[in-house]
N, C-alpha and C positions, 0 to 999 in steps of 0.2 A: 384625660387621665385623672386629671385633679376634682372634676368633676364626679366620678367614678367614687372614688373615696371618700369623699365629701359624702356621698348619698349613702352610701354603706356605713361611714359612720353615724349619722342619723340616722338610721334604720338599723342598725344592733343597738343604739340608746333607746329610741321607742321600744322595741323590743324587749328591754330590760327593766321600766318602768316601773311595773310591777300595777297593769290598769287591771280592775276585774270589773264587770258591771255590775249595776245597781241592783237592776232587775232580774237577776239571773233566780232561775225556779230552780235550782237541782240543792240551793244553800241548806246547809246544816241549821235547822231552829232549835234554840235551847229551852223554849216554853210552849204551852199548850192551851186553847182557847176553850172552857168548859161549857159555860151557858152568853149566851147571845142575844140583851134584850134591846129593842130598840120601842121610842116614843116619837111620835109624831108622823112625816109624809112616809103611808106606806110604800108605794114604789121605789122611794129609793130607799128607804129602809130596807126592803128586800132585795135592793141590788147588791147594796152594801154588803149583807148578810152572806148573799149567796159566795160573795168572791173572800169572804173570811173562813168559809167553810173548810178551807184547806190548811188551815192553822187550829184545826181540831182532831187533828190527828196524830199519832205516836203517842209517847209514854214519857212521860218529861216529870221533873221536880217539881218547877215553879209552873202553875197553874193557874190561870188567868179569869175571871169572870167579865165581861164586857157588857156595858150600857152605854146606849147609842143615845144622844137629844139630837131629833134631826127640827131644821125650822129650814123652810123656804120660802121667800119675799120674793114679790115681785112690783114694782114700783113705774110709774109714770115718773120720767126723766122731763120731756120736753112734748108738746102740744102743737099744732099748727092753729093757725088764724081759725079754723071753724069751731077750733075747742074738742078735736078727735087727737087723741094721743100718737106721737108720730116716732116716740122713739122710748124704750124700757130697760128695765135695770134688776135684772134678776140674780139672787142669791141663793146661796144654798150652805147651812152653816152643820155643820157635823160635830157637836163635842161629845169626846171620846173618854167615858170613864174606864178605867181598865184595871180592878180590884183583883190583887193575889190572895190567895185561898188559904195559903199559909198565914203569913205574918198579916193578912191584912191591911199592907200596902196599896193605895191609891196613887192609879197614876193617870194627868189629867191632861186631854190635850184639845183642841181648838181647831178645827180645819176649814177654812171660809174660800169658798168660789164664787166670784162674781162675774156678769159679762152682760154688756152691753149692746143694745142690738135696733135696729131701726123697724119700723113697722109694715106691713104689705096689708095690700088692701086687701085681698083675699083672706078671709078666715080660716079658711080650709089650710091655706098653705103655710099663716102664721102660727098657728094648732101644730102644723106638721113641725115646721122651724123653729118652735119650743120645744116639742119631745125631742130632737137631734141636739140642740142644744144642751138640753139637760141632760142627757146620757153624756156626754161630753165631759160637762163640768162634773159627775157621776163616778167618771173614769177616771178623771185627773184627782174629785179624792181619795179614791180606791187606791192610786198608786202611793200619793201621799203620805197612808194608812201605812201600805206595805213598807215603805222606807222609813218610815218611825218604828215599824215593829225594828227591820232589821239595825236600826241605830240604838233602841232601848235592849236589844238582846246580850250585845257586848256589855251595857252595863250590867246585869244581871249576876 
């Protein structure tokens, strides 16, 4: 019986919390994405692009102009006795200019993904295990993106 209670009252507290998620699509946006340019790797500059494409829509006040620097590195970590690279260290860096049309406010932000990964002898398959990989770290700063918008919208 006391058990009983106990879980019902932990479960009308959770209840009451007040969580909402991060990632939720149906949010109210108070600004509007105009022109969209990006410099450097085209792929993921067009991945980028395409998943901003929905923060270009409605009719909003504060109105935004975007410039992407995209740079991707990929680096030799560690080597084996023959002198064939045996392990890599890939990056993917995103700074985000995000110029308002009115006042001409800059605003500047930074987004870096790294990951570390060991090497196959097959070329074919370590070809395939970098495209997956980079879509990846691709997606994680796309969400990244998404959650600065929605943290910079409140200040607005």
């Amino acid at each position: 019986m006391i058990k009983n209670i106990k879980y019902t009252l932990i479960f009308l507290f959770l209840l009451s919390c007040g969580y909402s998620p991060i990632y939720q699509t149906n949010q109210k946006i108070n600004f509007k994405l105009d022109v969209i340019n990006f410099s450097g790797d085209n792929e993921i500059g067009r991945e980028i692009i395409k998943s901003l494409e929905k923060f270009k829509e409605g009719e909003n006040s504060n109105i935004f102009n975007v410039n992407l620097k995209i740079n991707k590195r990929e680096v030799i970590v560690t080597k084996d006795k023959k002198g064939d690279p045996s392990s890599f260290k890939s990056t993917i860096e995103v700074n985000l200019d995000l110029i308002n049309k009115t006042n001409a406010r800059v605003i500047n932000k930074k987004f870096i993904e790294e990951i570390t990964y060991d090497s196959i002898e097959n070329k074919f398959e370590l070809n395939q295990y970098k495209k997956k990989l980079e879509k990846n770290m691709v997606f994680k700063i796309v969400q990244d993106i998404g959650i600065f918008f929605s943290v910079i919208q409140n200040d607005m």
